[in-house]
N, C-alpha and C positions, 0 to 999 in steps of 0.2 A: 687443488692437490689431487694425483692422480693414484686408483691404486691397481696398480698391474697386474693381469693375470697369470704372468710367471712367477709372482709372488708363493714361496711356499706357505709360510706360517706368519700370522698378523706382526711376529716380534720383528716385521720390518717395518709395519706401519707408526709412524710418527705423528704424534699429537701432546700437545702441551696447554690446550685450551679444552673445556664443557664443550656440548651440540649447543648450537645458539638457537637450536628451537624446542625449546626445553616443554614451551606451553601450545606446541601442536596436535591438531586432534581435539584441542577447547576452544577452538573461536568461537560455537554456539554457545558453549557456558561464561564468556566474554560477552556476549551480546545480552546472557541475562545480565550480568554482574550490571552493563548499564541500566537496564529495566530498573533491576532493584534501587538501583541512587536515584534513576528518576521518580520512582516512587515514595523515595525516602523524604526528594525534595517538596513535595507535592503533600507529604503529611507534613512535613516542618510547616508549609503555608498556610495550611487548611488550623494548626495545633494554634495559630495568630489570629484567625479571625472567627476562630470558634465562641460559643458562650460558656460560660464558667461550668458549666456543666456537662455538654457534649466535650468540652477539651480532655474530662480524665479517659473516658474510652479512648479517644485520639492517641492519647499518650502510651494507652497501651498496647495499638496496633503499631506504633512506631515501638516499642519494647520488641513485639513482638516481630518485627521486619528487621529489628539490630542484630536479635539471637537468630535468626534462622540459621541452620547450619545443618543440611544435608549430611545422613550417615552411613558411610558405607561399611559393611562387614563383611571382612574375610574368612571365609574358612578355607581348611587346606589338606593334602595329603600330607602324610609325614616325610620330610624330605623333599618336599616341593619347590621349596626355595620363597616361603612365602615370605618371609620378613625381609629377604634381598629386594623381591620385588616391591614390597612397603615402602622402600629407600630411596627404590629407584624415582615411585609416584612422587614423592615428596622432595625429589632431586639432593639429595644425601646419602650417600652411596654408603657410608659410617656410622647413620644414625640409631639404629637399632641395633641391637648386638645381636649377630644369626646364631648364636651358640646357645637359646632360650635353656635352661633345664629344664626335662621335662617331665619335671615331678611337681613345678609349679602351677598355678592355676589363674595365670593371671592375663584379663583382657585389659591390652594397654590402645589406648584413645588415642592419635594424633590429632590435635585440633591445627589444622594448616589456615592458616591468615594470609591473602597475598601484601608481597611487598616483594621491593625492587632487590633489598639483600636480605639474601635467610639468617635467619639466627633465634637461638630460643630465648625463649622470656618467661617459662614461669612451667612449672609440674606440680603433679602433688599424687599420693601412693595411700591407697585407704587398706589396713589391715582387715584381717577377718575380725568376725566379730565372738564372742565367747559361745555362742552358740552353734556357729560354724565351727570353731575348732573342737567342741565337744563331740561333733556331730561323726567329724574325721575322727579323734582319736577316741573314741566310746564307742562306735559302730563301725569304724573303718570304711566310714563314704557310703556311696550306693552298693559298690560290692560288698563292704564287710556287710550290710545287714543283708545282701541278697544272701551271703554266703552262710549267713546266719541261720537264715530261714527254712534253706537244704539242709543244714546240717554238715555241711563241708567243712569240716573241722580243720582238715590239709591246709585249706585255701585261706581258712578264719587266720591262723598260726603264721602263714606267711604273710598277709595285711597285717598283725598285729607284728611281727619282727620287724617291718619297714615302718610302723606308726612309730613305733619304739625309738629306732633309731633317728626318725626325721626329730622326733619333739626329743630327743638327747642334743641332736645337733643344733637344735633351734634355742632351748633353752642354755647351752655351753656359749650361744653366739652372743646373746642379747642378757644372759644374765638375771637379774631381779626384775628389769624391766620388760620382761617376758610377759607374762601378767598384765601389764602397764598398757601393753602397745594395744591390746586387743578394743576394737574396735575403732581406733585412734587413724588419725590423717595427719602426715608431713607433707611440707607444703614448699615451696623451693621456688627462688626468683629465675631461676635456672635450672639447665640439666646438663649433664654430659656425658659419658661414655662411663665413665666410672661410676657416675650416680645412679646409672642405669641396672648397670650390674650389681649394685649394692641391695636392688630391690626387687629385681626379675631375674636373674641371674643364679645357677647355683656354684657358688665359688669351691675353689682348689680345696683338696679335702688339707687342711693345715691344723698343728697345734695352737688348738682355741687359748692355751695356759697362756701362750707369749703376747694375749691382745688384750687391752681390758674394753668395758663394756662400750666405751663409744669411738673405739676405734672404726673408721670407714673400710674393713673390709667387703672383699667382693662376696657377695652374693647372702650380706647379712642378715639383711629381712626378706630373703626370698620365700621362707615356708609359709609365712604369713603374710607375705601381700597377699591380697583379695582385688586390686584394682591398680592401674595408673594411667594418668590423664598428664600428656603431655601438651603444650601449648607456644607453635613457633611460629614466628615469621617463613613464608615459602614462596621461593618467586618463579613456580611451575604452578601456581596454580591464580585462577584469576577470579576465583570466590572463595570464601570461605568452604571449608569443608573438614568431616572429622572422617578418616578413616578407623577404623574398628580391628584390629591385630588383636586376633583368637589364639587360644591355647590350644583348642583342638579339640579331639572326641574320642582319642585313645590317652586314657592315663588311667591307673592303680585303682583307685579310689572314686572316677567317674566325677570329680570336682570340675573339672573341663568341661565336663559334657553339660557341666547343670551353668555354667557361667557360659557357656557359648549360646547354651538356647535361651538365656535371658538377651544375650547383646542382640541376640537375630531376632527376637519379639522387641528390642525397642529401635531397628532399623527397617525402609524400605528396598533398601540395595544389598544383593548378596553377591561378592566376587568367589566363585569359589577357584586357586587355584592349584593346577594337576600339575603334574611332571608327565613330558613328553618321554621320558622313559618307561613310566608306568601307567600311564593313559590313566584310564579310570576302570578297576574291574569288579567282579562281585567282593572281592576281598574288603572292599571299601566299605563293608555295609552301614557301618556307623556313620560316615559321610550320605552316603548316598539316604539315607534314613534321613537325615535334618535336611537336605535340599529336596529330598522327594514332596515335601508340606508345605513349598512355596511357587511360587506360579513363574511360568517362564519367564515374562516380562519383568522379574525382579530379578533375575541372574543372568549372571554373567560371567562367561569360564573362561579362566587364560591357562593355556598351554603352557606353562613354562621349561624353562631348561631344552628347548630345542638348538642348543649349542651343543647336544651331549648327542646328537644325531649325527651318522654320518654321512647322509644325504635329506636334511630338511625338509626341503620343498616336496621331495616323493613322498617321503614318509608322514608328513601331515595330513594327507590326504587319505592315508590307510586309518592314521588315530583318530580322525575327526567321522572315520565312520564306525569303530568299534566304539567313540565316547557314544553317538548316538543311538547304538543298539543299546547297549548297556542303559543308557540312560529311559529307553523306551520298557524296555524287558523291566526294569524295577519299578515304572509308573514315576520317572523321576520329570523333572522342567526338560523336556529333548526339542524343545524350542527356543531352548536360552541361546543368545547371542555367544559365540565361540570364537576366542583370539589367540593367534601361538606368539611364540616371542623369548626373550629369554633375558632376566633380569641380572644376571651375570654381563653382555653384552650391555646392557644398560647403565652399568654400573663403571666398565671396564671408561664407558665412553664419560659419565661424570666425573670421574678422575682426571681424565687426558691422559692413562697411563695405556695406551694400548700397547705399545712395547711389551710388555709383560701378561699377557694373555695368554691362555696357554695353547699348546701349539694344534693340540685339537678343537678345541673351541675356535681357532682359527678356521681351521681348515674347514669346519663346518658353515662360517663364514663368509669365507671364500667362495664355497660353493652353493649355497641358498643366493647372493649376491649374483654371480655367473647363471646360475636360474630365473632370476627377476629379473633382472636387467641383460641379460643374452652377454655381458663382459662383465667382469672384475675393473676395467677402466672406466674413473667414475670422475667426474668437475668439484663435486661439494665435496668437503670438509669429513675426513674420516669419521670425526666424532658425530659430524651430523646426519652421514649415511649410515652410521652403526647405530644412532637415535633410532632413528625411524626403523631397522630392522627388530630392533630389540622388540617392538610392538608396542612400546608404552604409546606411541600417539594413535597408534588405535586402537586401546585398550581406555585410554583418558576419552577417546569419540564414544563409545560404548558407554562411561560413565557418567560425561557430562549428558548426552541423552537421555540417559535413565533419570539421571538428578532434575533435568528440566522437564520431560514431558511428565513423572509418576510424582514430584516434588513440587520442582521449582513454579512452572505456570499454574496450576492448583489452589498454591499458595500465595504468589501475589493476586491472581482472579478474586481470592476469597478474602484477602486483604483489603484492596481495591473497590471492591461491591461495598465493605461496612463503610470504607470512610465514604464512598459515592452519599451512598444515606443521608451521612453525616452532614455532608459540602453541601446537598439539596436541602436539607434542613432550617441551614440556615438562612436559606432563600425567604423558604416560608417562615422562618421565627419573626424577618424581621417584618412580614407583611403584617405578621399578626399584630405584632408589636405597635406600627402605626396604623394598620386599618383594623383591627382587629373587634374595635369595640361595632362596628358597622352591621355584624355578624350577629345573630340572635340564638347563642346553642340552648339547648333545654337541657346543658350540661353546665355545672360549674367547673371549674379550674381543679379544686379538690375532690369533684368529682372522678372527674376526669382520671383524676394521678389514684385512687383509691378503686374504680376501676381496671384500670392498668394495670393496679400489684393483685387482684384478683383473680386477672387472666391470666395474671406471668406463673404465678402458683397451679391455677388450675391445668396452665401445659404443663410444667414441669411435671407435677403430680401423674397428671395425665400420660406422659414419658414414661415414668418409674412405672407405671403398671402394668403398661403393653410391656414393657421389658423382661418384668418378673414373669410374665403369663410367658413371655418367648422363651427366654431361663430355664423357669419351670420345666417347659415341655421340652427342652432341647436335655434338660437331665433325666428327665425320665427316660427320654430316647437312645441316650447314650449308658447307662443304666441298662436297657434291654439289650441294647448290643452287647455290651461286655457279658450279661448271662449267657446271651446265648452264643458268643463264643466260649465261655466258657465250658459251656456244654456241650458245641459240638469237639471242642478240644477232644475232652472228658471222653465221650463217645468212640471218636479215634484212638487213643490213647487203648481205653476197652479192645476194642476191637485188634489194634495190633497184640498186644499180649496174647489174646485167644488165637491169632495167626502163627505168632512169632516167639510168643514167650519174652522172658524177661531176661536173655540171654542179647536177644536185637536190642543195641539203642531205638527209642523212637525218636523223630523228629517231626516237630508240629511250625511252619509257620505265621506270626501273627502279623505277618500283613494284612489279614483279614480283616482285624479287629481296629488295626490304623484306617484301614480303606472308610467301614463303617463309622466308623468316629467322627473322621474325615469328611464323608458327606454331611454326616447329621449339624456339624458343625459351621459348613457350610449354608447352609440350608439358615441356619437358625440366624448365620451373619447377613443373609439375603431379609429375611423377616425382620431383624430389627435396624436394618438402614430402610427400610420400607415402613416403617412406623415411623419412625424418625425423621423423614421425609414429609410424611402427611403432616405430622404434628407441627413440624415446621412452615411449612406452609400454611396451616390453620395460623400456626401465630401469627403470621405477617398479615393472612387477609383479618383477622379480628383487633390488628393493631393498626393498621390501614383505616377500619371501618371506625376505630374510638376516634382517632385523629381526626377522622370528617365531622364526626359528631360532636367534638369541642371544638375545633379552632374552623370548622367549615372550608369552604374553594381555594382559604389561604393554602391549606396544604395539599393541594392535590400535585404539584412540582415534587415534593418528598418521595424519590426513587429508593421502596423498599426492597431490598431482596432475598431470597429464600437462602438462609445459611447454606454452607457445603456438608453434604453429609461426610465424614468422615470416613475411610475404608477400614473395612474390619480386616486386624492383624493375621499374618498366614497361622496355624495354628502350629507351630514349633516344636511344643510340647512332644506331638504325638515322634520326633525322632528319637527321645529316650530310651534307651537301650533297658531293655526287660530281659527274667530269663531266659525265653524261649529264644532269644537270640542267640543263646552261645550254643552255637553247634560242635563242639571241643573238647577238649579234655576236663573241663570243668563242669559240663553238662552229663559228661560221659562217667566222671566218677560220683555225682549225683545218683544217678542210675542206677550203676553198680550198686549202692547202698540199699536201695528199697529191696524189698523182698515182700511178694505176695499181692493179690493184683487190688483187692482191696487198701492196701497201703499205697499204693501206686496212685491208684485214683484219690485218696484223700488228701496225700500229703501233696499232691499236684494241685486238685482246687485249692489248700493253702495258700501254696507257692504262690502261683499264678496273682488269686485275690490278690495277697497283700502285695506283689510285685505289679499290678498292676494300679492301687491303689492314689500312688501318688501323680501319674500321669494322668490318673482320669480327676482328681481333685485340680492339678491344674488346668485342666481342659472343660470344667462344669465351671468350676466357681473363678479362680485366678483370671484366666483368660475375660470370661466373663465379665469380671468386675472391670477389668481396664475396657471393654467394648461400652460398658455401661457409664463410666470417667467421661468417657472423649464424646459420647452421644449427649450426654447431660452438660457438657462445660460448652459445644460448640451453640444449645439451646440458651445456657445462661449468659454468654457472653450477648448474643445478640436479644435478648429482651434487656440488659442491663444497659447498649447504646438506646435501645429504645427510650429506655425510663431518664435518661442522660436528657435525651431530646424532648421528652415531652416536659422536663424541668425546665428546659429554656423555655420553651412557646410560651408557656404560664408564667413565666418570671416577669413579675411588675416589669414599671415602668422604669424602677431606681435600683434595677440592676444593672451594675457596674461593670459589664461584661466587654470585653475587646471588641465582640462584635458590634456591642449597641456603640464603644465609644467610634469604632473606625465607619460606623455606618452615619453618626453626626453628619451634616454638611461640607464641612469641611475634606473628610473623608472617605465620604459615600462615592465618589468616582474612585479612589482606590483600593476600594474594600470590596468591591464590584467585579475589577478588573481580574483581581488575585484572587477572587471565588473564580470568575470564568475560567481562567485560569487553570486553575487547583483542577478544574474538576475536568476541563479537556485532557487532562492528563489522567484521575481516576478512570475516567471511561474508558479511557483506549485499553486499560490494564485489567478493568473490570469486566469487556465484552470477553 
């Protein structure tokens, strides 16, 4: 089908079918999706002829190769068209309602399953909990207490007239069970357009009198969700995957901002995406503040709405170097991979309705197409030339990239190495098993296992103390830097009054104190993957050396290997929005209120401290603690295969184990063959 260049506006293009290449731009995350079954097949083998005791680790490296599920988070400008785009990825051009309210707070999850036809299968919507709701309507979020703290009595009065009115509306919707709901999760074998808005949604202002309590109006438990986790069949995509649909980082109350920087601390992929009509500029600060705290190779920026262009192709090349400056000039990722596109055209083409596109978006169309391709006369299938302009297939190449090189290979390698162990194990179990008495160790059996749980304690221990020593020093470090920004603040602040008087706003920026933070943080996540690393390695060579010394030459085949250290998370936190950030009318009638330069500087170090408080407690200890989780669970898992393993070699002779039964006579050539087997296939996933 052809589409001609005298064409004015798309509403002559005709199309009644989707792009039939819905999943282009994934064939790399295709070629894992095999890896993974290959590996999945290769545990199911290895979970058969293991012994009763290496089988439960087995069982839970196949747990954990079921759950894996890559997650990406969006964040966005307001107006960007992110949740179009969401629809588009997920090939549902309807699925998400773009009319979010945005007075709600809510990170909703896509979990996409591939399969041949889409359709959903199951949701669930978790409420705040009584302590969050306190937190908004007693403090009025992060602003009412900043605004508290200034003494902005203006700004207190207006967050308290909109807490008023939301918990009037919320409490007339849901009634007695208002109370009830708080911290509670519904749960649904399905979802659809209306359940959607019943939870994330702020419905039509209507007479609550004409509804009683369990009526399904729109947008009923929208003040009080806190989460929703949807869960569908998607047949654009050819692995599992969750993407991440953020609220944002501009709302009243700042509830966004604190739910956005927990979803970006528990993902490694950040999409962030702009509108080609506003690029990305300083006004963005709050955006540009959460993305500036993660590293290029985690993001990724789409362009979107370059339908609202009226020459694309030139003008991309003008936005793609103002997103760069800007992104350089703030210390942001200006190395992130950059895609334009426009999830309108995306959308327009999963319908098959291009007829009805509007006549601009056409015409931009029309002429981004006459730019790439030198005509408008095209052989493929409108839907599927309008596929591939919209930019999602090279927006999904950009994602499936990021998901297999920062994700996906990482994670089977380090899958693959435990069970390798494991597979070689049982080479040696069963030597020991029949040759075993040959061997003369000056170690018992129960020796053996009692030194073992020795060693495993004295790493572990051994962990937890370089940790706290790293901790320690990385609080006390970030502790001086906040003094002594504080003090050079303080000092500035001094100093313009004696210049300026208290007639001049001042303005102080604390990018300073990010930057500082930032390093120190750094620095201290560099130090404890570097302990973590030794320690690790000690375990292996002093679980290596016990294993020589009880069971002898039988186990020198047992390929152990040094755990993956885990990456330490970007630090997030530091994008929370503090006073010093509002350079505005609310900064400015702060201002106005002090009098006297002594008041000035005290009720400032106030301000400051306690506004700075909360991000530097999650940046010493929060942070911290998850860095300290993921170091200590990737050590416990790997000495608890160990302890699996050294339970077989020791296990009599009248253990009943699949191994020992398929390694009988009878079964010792096929028990042989499907280790050989099993473990040609660990290796190759393992190197």
């Amino acid at each position: 089908m052809n589409i001609e260049a005298k064409m004015e506006t798309a509403t002559e293009i005709r199309s009644t079918d989707g792009p039939s290449n819905l999943r282009a731009g994934m064939e790399e995350l295709a070629d894992f999706a095999k890896d993974a079954a290959a590996l999945e097949v290769a545990l199911d083998q290895l979970e058969l002829i293991t012994g009763e005791e290496t089988r439960k680790p087995v069982q839970r490296l196949k747990k954990d190769l079921a759950s894996f599920e890559p997650r990406v988070t969006v964040l966005g400008q307001v107006k960007a068209g992110k949740t179009a785009l969401i629809n588009s990825i997920a090939g549902w051009a309807d699925l998400l309602p773009s009319d979010v309210n945005p007075w709600t707070s809510v990170v909703t999850s896509l979990h996409l399953c591939p399969a041949e036809d889409r359709g959903e299968n199951g949701a669930s919507f978790r409420f705040m909990t009584e302590e969050e709701w306190n937190r908004l309507t007693n403090k009025g979020g992060r602003i009412g207490e900043l605004a508290n703290r200034a003494g902005a009595e203006g700004e207190l009065n207006k967050i308290r007239d909109q807490i008023e009115k939301m918990r009037a509306n919320a409490k007339a919707r849901l009634g007695r069970n208002f109370e009830l709901l708080m911290g509670q999760e519904h749960e649904y074998s399905y979802f659809d357009k209306n359940l959607l808005e019943r939870y994330i949604c702020l419905g039509d202002d209507f007479d609550i009198g004409t509804h009683d309590a369990v009526t399904d109006d729109q947008g009923r438990f929208a003040d009080i969700t806190r989460s929703s986790e949807l869960y569908l069949n998607c047949p654009t995509v050819p692995f599992r995957m969750c993407i991440r649909d953020t609220p944002g980082v501009n709302d009243t109350f700042m509830m966004r901002e604190m739910v956005t920087i927990q979803a970006l601390r528990d993902s490694r992929i950040c999409l962030v995406v702009l509108s080609a009509t506003q690029a990305l500029t300083s006004v963005d600060m709050a955006l540009l503040r959460m993305i500036s705290n993660l590293k290029s190779r985690d993001v990724i920026i789409f362009v979107n709405r370059i339908d609202e262009l009226p020459d694309p192709a030139a003008q991309m090349v003008e936005i793609e170097e103002s997103i760069r400056a800007t992104l350089k000039t703030n210390n942001g990722p200006e190395d992130a991979e950059l895609v334009f596109g426009s999830a309108y055209w995306a959308n327009m083409a999963l319908t098959g309705e291009l007829g009805r596109m509007h006549a601009s978006s056409a015409d931009a169309l029309l002429s981004y197409t006459k730019a790439v391709l030198g005509s408008t006369t095209i052989e493929k299938a409108p839907s599927d030339v309008i596929w591939e302009f919209s930019g999602l297939p090279q927006l999904m190449a950009a994602v499936s990239k990021q998901v297999i090189t920062n994700l996906g290979k990482p994670f089977l390698s380090k899958v693959a190495a435990s069970a390798t162990t494991i597979a070689t194990s049982q080479q040696a179990t069963q030597i020991v098993k029949i040759e075993g008495h040959d061997f003369a160790s000056d170690m018992s059996k129960a020796d053996v296992r009692a030194e073992f749980d020795r060693l495993a304690k004295q790493h572990v221990e051994d962990l937890n103390e370089k940790l706290t020593r790293i901790f320690d020093n990385y609080s006390d470090r970030a502790d001086r830097a906040h003094t002594n920004f504080i003090e050079r603040a303080t000092h500035s602040l001094l100093g313009h009054l004696e210049t300026y008087g208290d007639e001049h706003v001042w303005e102080y920026d604390p990018a300073g104190l990010r930057m500082l933070l930032r390093s120190a943080y750094l620095s201290m996540g560099n130090q404890a993957r570097k302990s973590a690393q030794a320690i690790y390695e000690q375990a292996v060579n002093d679980t290596a050396q016990l294993f020589y010394r009880g069971f002898g030459p039988a186990v020198e085949g047992i390929q152990l290997a040094v755990p993956s250290v885990p990456q330490i998370p970007s630090p997030v936190s530091l994008g929370q929005t503090i006073a010093l950030d509002f350079n505005d009318s609310w900064w400015t009638a702060w201002w106005r209120r002090t009098r006297g330069y002594k008041a000035f500087a005290k009720k400032f170090r106030d301000l400051i401290s306690a506004e700075t408080e909360d991000f530097m407690s999650q940046m010493k200890f929060a942070q911290a603690a998850d860095i300290r989780a993921e170091l200590l669970k990737e050590l416990e898992n790997y000495l608890e295969e160990q302890r699996s393993i050294l339970l077989d070699l020791s296990a009599g002779p009248d253990r009943k184990g699949d191994a020992q039964r398929l390694s009988n006579a009878s079964g010792k050539e096929n028990h042989g063959q499907m280790l050989d087997g099993t473990l040609e296939t660990l290796r190759r996933y393992a190197t």
